[in-house]
Structures are given as structure tokens and as C-alpha cells.
C-alpha positions as CSV (number, residue, x, y, z in Angstrom):
1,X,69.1,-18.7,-8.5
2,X,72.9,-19.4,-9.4
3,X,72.2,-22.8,-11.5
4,X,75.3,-23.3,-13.6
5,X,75.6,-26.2,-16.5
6,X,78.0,-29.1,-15.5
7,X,80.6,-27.0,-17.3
8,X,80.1,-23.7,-15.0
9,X,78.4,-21.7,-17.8
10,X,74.9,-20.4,-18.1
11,X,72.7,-21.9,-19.6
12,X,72.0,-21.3,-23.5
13,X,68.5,-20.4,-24.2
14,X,68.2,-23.6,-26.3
15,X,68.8,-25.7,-23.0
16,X,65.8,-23.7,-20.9
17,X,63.5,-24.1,-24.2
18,X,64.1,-27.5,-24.0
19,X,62.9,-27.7,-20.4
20,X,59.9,-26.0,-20.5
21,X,59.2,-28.4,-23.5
22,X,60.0,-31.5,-21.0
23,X,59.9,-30.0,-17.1
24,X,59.8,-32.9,-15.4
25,X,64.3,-33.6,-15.0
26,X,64.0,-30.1,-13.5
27,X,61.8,-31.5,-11.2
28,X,63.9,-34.4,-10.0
29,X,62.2,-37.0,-12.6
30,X,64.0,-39.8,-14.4
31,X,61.7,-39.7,-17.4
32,X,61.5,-42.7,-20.3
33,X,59.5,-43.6,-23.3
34,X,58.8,-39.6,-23.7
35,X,59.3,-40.5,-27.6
36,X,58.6,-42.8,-30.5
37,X,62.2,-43.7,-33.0
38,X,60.6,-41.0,-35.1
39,X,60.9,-38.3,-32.5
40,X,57.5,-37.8,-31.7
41,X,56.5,-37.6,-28.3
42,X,54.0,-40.9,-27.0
43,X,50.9,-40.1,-24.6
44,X,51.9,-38.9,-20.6
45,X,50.0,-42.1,-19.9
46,X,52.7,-44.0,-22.0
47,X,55.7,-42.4,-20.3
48,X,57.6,-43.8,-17.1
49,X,58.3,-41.2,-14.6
50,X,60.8,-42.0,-11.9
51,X,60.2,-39.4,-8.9
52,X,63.2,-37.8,-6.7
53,X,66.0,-38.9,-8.9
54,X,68.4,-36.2,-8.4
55,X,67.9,-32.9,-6.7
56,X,65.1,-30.7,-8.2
57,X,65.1,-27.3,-9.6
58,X,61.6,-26.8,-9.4
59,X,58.4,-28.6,-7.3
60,X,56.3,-31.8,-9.0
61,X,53.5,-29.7,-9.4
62,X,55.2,-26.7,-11.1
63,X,56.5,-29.3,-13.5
64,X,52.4,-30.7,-13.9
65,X,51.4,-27.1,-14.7
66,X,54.2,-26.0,-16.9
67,X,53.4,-29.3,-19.4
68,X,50.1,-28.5,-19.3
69,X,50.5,-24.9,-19.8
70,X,52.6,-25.8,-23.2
71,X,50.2,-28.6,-24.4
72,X,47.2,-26.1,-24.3
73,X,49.2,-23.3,-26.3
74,X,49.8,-26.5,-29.1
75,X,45.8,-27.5,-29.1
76,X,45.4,-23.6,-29.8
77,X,44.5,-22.7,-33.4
78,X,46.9,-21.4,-35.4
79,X,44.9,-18.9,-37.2
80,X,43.8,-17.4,-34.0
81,X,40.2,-17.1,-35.2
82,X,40.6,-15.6,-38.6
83,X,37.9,-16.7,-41.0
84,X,39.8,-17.4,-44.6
85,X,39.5,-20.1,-46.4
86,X,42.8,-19.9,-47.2
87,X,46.3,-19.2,-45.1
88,X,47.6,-17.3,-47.8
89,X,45.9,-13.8,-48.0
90,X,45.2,-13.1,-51.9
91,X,44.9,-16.2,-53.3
92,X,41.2,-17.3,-54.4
């Protein structure tokens, strides 16, 4: 779509990780009290969300789906179904 950083570059891969981790600026929010000092990230419910701030990227409801999308993948188990007792393969 053309999107350049405020420096005229593309954007590094980190920066479009980082959205889909948090879409709602892309989405024209002012987001705050997304974390804790620790770093960890408090309840939606917790967070104050500021709607048409700046000019969006992508729609509201793009931004909804794309959260939800990325919380489901984290509630996911990490074995993917495998039945070991153990995460390491030859021990036991």
C-alpha cells in the first residue's frame, strides 16, 4: 500500500510483528494500560482505548479479529496433542 516509517524506510519485520501483537494504533487507537511495570500485558477489559486518534491503517474490526486471532494461537497447547509425559523425548 506504500506505508513508509516516519523516516521513509520500510518497515523492519520486527515493527509489523509488533503490530499484529498490538493492532489496535494501526487501527487509529490511542491505547494505555496494555501492560503491568513487569511487561506483562493486563486484561482488554483493563486497557483504555481511544478511537480515531490518527489516521488508520486498517478498520476497528480487522484490529478485533487480528487480537483475537493471536490470543487463540497463545491458549493453544504447545505440544499439539502429543501424549508424553515428558517434553524431552528419551528421558524416563
Amino acid at each position: 500500500m506504500g506505508f513508509r516509517s516516519p523516516q521513509g524506510k520500510l518497515f523492519a519485520k520486527n515493527t509489523i510483528r509488533s503490530w499484529f501483537r498490538n493492532p489496535y494504533p494501526c487501527s487509529g487507537c490511542l491505547v494505555w494500560g496494555r501492560t503491568k511495570k513487569g511487561g506483562k500485558v493486563n486484561p482488554v477489559e483493563q486497557w483504555s482505548i481511544v478511537e480515531d486518534d490518527h489516521e488508520a491503517i486498517i478498520s476497528l474490526e480487522q484490529a478485533d479479529r487480528i487480537f483475537k486471532q493471536n490470543q487463540a494461537k497463545k491458549a493453544a497447547p504447545r505440544n499439539k496433542g502429543l501424549r508424553r509425559a515428558s517434553k524431552y523425548l528419551l528421558t524416563g
